[in-house]
Backbone bond lengths (Angstrom), bond angles and torsions (degrees), N, CA, C in turn:
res aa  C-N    CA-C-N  psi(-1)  N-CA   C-N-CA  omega(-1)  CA-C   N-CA-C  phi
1 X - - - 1.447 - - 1.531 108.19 -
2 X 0.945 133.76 171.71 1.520 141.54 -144.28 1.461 91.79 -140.83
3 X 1.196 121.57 158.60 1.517 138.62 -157.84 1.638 109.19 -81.03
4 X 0.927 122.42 -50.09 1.417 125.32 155.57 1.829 121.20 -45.77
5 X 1.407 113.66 -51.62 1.333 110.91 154.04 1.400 140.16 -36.92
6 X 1.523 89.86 -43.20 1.497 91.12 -171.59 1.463 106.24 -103.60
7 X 1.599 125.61 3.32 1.138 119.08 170.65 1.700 115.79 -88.51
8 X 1.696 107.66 -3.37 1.243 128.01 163.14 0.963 90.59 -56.96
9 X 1.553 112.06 -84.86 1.855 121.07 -154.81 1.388 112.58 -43.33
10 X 1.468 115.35 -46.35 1.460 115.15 169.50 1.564 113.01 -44.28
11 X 1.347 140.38 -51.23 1.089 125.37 -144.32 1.830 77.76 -92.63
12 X 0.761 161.04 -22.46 1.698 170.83 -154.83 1.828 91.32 -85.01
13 X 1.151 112.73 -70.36 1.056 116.12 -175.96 1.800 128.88 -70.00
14 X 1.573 101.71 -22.88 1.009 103.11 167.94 1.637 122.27 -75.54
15 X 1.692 111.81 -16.50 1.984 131.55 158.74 1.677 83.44 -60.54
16 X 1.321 130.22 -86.33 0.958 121.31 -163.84 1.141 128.98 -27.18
17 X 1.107 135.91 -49.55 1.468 156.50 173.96 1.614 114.58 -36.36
18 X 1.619 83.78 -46.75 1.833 98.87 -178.73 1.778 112.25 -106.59
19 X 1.185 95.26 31.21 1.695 106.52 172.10 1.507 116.88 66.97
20 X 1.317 105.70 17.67 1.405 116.93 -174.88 1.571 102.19 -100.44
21 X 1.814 120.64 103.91 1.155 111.12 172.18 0.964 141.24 -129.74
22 X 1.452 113.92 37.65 1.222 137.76 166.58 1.160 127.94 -37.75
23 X 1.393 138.50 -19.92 1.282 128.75 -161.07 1.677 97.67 -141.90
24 X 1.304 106.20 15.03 1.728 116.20 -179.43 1.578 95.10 -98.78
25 X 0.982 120.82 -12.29 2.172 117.83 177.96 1.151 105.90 -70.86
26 X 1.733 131.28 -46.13 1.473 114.32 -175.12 1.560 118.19 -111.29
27 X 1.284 102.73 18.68 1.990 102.45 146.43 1.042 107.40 -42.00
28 X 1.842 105.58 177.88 1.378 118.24 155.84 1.071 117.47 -136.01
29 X 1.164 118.48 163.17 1.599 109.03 -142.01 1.511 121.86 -65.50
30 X 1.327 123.80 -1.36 1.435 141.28 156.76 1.697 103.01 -45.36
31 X 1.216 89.00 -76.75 1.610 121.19 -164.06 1.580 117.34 -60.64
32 X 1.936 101.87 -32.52 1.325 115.98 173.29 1.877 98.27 -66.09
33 X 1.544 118.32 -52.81 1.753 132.30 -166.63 1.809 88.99 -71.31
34 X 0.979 123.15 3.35 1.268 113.92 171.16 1.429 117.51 -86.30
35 X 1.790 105.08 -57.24 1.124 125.14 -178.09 1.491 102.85 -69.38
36 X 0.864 130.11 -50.81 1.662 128.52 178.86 1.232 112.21 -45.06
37 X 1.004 125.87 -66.41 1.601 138.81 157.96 1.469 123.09 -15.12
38 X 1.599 109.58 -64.98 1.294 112.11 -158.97 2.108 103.63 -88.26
39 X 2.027 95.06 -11.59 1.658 87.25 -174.83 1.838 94.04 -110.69
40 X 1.347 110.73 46.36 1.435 116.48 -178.82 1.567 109.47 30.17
41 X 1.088 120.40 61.19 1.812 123.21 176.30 1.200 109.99 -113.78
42 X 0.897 136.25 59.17 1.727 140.01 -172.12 1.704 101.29 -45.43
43 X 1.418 107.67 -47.69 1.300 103.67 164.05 1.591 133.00 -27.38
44 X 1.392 112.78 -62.34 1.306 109.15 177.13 1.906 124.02 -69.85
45 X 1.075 103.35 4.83 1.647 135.14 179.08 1.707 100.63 -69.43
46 X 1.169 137.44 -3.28 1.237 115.08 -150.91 1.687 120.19 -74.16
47 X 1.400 114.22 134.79 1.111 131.71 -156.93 1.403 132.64 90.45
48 X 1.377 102.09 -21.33 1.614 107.63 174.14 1.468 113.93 -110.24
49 X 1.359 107.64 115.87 1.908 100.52 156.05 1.226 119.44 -54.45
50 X 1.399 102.31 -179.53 1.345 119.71 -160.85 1.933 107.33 -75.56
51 X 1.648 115.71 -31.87 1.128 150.31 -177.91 1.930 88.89 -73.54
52 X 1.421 107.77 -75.65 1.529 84.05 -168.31 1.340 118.08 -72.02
53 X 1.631 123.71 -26.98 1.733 104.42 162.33 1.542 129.38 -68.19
54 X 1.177 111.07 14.55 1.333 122.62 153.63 1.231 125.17 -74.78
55 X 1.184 114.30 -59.15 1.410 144.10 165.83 1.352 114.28 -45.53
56 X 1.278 122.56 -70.84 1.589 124.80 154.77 1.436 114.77 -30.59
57 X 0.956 123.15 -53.14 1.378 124.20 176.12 1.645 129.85 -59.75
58 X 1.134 94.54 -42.71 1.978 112.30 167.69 1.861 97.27 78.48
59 X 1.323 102.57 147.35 1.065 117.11 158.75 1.288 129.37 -12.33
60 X 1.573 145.27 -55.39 0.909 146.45 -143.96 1.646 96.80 -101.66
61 X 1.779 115.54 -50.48 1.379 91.61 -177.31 1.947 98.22 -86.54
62 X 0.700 155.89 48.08 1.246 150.30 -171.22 1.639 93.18 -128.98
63 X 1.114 104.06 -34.35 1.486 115.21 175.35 1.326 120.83 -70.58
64 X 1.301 108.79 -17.26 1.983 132.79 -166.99 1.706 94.14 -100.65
65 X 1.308 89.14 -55.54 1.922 97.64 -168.42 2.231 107.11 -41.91
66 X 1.778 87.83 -52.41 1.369 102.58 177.01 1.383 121.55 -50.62
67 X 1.368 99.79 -53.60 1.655 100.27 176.02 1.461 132.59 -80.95
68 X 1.280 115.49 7.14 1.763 141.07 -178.62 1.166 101.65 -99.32
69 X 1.561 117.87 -52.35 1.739 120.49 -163.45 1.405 110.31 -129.45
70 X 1.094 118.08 35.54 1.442 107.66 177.57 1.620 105.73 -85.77
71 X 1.468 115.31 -40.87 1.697 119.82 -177.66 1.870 96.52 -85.43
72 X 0.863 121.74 11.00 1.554 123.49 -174.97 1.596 102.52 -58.20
């Protein structure tokens, strides 16, 4: 995903965070395991562990997610 993308998902996930999830229904399921991820909602994860939305994700944004939200 490209920097603008994921500064989408950030602001998505940062609603998420605060139980606001309005705009987590028409992700896709990349983008949904993104947002779940970075606003600790395992909830909105459904069907994927923590291991395969990693995986789904690949290296590069998993690598983005880490360095955006790790001090979050």
């Amino acid at each position: 995903m490209d920097e603008a993308h994921l500064n989408h998902l950030d602001e998505i996930a940062a609603e998420a965070r605060n139980q606001i999830d309005d705009r987590v229904g028409v992700l896709s399921t990349g983008e949904r395991l993104y947002v779940a991820l970075a606003a600790n909602r395992l909830d909105l994860m459904t069907d994927y562990t923590i291991a395969q939305a990693l995986a789904r994700l690949g290296e590069d944004d998993v690598a983005e997610l880490i360095s955006r939200w790790q001090y979050a």
